[in-house]
Structures are given as C-alpha cells and as structure tokens.
C-alpha positions in Angstrom: 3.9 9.9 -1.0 2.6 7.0 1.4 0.1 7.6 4.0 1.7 6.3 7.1 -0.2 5.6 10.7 1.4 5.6 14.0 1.6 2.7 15.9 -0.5 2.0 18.6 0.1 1.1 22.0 0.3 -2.8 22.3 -2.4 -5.0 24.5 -0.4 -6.6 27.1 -2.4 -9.6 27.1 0.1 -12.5 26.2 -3.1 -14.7 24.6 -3.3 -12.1 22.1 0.0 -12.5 20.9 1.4 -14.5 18.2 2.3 -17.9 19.1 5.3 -18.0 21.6 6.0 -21.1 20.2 7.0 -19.4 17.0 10.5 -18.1 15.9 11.8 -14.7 15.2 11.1 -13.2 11.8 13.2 -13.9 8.8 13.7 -10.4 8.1 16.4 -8.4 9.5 14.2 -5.2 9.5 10.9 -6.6 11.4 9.3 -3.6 12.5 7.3 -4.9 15.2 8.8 -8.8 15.9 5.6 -10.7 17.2 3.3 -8.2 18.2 0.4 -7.1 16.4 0.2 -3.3 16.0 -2.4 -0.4 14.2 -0.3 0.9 11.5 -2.7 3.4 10.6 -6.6 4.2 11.4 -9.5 6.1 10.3 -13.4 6.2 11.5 -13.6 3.7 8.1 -10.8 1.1 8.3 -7.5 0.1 10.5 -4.7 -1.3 8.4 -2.9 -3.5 11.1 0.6 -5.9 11.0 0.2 -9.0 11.8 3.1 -10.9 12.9 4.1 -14.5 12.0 2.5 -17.2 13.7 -0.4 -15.4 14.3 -4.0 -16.2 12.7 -5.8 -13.9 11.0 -9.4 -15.1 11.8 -11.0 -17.5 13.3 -10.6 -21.5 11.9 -11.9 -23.3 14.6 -10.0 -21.7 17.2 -10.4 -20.0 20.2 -10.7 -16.0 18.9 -8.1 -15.4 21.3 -5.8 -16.5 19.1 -6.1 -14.3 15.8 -5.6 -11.2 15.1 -9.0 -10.0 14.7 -9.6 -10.8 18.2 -6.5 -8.6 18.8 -8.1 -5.5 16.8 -12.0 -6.2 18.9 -10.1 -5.4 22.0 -9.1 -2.4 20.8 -12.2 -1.5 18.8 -14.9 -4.1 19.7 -17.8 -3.6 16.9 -15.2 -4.7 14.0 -17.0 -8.6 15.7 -20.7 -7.5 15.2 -19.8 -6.5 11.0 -20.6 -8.9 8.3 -17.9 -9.6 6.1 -16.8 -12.3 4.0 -17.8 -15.3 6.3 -19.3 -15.7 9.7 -16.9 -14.8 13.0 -14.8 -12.8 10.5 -16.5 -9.6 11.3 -14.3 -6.7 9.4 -11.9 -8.6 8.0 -11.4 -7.9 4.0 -8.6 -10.5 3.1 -6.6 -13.2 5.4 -2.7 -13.7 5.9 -1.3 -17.2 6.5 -0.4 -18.3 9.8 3.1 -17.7 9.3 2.9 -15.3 6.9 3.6 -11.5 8.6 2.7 -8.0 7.3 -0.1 -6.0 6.5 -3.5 -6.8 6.7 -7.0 -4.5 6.1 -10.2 -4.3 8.5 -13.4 -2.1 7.7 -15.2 0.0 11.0 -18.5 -0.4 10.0 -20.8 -1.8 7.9 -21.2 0.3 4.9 -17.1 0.9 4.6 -16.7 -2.9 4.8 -19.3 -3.2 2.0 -17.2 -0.8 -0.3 -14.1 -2.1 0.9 -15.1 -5.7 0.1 -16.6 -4.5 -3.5 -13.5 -2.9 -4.4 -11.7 -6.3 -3.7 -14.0 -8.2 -5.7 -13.6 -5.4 -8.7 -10.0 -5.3 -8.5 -9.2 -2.3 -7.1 -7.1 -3.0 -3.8 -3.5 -3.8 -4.5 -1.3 -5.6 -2.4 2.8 -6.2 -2.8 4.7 -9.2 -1.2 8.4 -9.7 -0.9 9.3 -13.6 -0.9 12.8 -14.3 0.3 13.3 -17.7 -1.7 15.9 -20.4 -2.6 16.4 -22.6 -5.3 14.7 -25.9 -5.5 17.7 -28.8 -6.4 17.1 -30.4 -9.5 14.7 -27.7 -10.9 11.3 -30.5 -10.5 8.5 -29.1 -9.0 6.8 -31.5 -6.2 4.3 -33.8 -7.6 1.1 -32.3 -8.5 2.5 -29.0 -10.7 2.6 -28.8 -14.5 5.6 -28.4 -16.0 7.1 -24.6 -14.9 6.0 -21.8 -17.1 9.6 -21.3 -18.4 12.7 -22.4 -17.5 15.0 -19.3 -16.6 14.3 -16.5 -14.9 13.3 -13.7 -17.3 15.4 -10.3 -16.4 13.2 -7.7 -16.1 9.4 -7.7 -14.8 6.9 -10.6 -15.9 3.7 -12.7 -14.5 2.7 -15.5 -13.6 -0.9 -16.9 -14.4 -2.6 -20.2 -13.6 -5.9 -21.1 -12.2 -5.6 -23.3 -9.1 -7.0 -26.6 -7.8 -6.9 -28.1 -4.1 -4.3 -30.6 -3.5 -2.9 -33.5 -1.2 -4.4 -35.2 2.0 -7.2 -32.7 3.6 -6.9 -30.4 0.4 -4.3 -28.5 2.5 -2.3 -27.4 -0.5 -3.0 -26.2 -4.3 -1.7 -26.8 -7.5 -1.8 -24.3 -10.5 -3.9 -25.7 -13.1 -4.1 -24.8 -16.8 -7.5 -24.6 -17.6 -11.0 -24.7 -15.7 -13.3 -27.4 -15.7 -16.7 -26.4 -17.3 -19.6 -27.2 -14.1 -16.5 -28.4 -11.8 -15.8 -26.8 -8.4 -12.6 -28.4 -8.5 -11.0 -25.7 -10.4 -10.8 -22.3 -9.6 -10.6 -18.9 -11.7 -10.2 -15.2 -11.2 -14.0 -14.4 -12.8 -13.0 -17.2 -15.4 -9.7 -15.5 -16.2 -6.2 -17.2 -14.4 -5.3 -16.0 -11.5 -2.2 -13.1 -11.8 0.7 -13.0 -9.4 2.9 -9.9 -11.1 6.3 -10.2 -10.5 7.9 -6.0 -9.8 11.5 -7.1 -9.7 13.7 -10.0 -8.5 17.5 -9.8 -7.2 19.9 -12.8 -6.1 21.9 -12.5 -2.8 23.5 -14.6 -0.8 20.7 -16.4 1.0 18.9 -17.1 -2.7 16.5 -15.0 -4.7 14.5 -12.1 -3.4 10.8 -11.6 -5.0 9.4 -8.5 -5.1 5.7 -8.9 -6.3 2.3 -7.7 -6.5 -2.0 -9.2 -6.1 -4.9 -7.2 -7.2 -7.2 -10.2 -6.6 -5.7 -13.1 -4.8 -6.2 -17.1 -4.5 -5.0 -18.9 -0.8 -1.5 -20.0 -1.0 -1.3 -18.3 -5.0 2.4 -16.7 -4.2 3.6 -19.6 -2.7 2.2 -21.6 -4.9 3.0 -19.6 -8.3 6.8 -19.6 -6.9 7.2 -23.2 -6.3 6.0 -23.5 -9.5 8.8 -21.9 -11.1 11.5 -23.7 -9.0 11.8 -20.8 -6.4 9.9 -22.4 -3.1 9.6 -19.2 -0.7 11.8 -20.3 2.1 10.9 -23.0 4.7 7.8 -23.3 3.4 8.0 -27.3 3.3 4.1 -27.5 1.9 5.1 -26.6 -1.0 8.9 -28.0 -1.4 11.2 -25.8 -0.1 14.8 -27.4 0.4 15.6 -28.1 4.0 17.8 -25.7 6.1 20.3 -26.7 8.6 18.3 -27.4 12.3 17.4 -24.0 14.0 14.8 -22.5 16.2 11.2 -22.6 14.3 11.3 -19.8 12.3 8.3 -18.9 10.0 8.5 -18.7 6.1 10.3 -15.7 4.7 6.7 -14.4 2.9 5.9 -10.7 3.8 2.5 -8.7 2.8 4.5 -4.7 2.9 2.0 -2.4 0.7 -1.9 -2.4 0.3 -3.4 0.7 -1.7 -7.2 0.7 -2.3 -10.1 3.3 -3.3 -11.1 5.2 0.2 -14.8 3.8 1.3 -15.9 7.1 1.7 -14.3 9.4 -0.7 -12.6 7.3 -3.6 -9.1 8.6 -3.0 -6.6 6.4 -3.4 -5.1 5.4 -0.2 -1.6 3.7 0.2 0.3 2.4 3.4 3.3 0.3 3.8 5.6 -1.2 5.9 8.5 1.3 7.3 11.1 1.2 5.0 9.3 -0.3 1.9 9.1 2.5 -1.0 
C-alpha cells in the first residue's frame, strides 16, 4: 500500500518554473507537465516532483531557478538547514536538469541528519523508468569498456561499475572497472561498484523501456550504466543517444517515480510514488 500526498497549490510565480524554454515531457502520463508540485508532506520531510528542465539546487545560478527555491517559498527554513553542501539547505539527493520526478527534502535539522544517514547507509530506495533506444552498431562512445554482456538477459539483472569523470570540463562519466588505490579519479560505492538494479525491461515500438532501481547512487550512474550496454536513454546526446527526427526541445525520457526510506522520526518504512506507478 503507498503512501500518497495531495498536491499542493502551485506558486504562480513564472521564475519558479521550469524553464519555458524547455519541451513537453516524454511521457504520455505526466502528472504535473512543468510545474513543480508537493506530492506529499509531513512536519519531517516534503517529497516534491520536479519537472524537466528544472534544477534541483543551486550551481551557480540564480536560486530562482531550482526547485529548492521553489519548496523555500512555500516553506522557507528548508534554506537555513545544513545538508549535503552549502546553498543546498534540505535537499537529500539531486535530479538532473532534464531529468523529472521525485525528489526528497528534510524540515529541519535533526530529520535531515537521519534522512541523510540513511542515504549514506543504504536505506532509501529510489526506482527510475528509462525510455531508451538502441545504439546502431552496438559501440559504446569512446571512453566505456567493452559492455558487460552482449544481449539483454530476460529476466531481472544488475549492472555494477565504479565510475570516473570524463570528456572536456569532466561533464560526463565513464564506468570504470576497478579503483585506483590513493586516486580521486576513481570512484566507489564504500569501495564496492556502484549498483544500478535492473526490475524489468519491455520492448515497444519507440525502443526499450527500463524499469530500475538505486539504493545509493553516482551522478549520471543510470544514464551512464545504460549507454554502457548499448541502450542510451533517449535524447540524451552526452552520452550517445541516436539522433531523432527535428522537434521541439524535448528533455530525455529519464523519470525518478518511487522513493521509500526509514521515517526520521519513527523508523517506519515510508513509500510514495508517482500516480500510476505500482
């Protein structure tokens, strides 16, 4: 049974919007397009959608432009908290710009702490679905390892690497097989590969959809881990995606639509999702 919020009442404020610049959705069922919204709330947390092209914090940008901004106008301390890095307040974990669905915030400072510590210990959960398409030729873009294996396995399976930056301004990263003893250039999950868990997979017309599954994440590590095995989410050009015929900008077809973690105050688990994601 999921514990689902109501959405709240949007801020009218176009600057806290995602970027108007930005397409519609790639999925046909887009609960709220490209306005944030409070999926659900407590004195503790707010798990709140972000929509595509739309930052999550701050990265050198104006804070009108991110969704935590969006979130302080609503409840203003969630600035003030000290979280994972400065001017991200009660932010636990980040989306990409383009990437749209479900991200977590702690109240105050002793939730955050928990919430943040249960991160680290493996304890929150998040599940993606990747709407990809096959990459011609089957090559990975330069920089990968040869792919894990060659077809698609049939029923659940996982993906492991660690990961090292890549290309001009370290923009992108590249799975890498081992780590590299007093090197920052590698990185591990506590020395262990990072995990992206694939649930289930099914083919339709478009390509390949992913359904999958992070207990501890690395930036870019689906979209990375995918590309890797020949199945680039779509228009996600960083990291090879084939080219689609000329349309409005739309964003890549990557979706965050489950989080469960330990409550900050009681344990219990909690679980929320997007509507219509069992």
């Amino acid at each position: 049974m999921l514990n689902r919020g109501k959405r709240r009442a949007m801020d009218t404020d176009a600057s806290l919007q995602a970027d108007p610049s930005g397409g519609a959705s790639p999925w046909n069922d887009s609960p709220w397009g490209d306005s944030p919204a409070v999926v659900a709330e407590t004195g503790d947390f707010a798990v709140v959608y972000k929509p595509p092209f739309m930052h999550s914090a701050p990265l050198g940008l104006r804070r009108a432009a991110t969704l935590l901004e969006w979130y302080a106008r609503i409840y203003p301390p969630v600035l003030a908290l000290k979280g994972m890095k400065p001017a991200e307040g009660g932010l636990i974990h980040r989306l990409d710009y383009e990437t749209e669905g479900l991200v977590l915030m702690g109240k105050n400072q002793n939730a955050l702490d928990a919430l943040l510590l249960g991160q680290r210990q493996g304890f929150m959960v998040k599940e993606y679905s990747a709407l990809t398409r096959c990459r011609a030729g089957g090559s990975p873009p330069p920089g990968f390892p040869p792919p894990p294996f060659g077809e698609l396995p049939r029923a659940s399976f996982c993906i492991r690497s660690f990961f090292r930056p890549w290309g001009p301004g370290r923009k992108a990263v590249r799975p890498a097989e081992a780590l590299l003893p007093g090197r920052k250039e590698t990185a591990g999950d506590q020395g262990r590969p990072y995990a992206t868990e694939v649930l289930a997979w099914e083919q339709g017309e478009g390509g390949v959809c992913f359904h999958l599954r992070l207990k501890r994440g690395f930036r870019h590590q689906i979209r990375c881990h995918l590309s890797w095995i020949g199945m680039p989410v779509r228009r996600d050009m960083l990291y090879g995606a084939p080219e689609e015929p000329a349309e409005p900008r739309r964003p890549f077809a990557l979706r965050s639509r489950l989080i469960r973690f330990p409550d900050p105050r009681t344990g219990a688990t909690r679980e929320y999702s997007l509507p219509g994601y069992q």
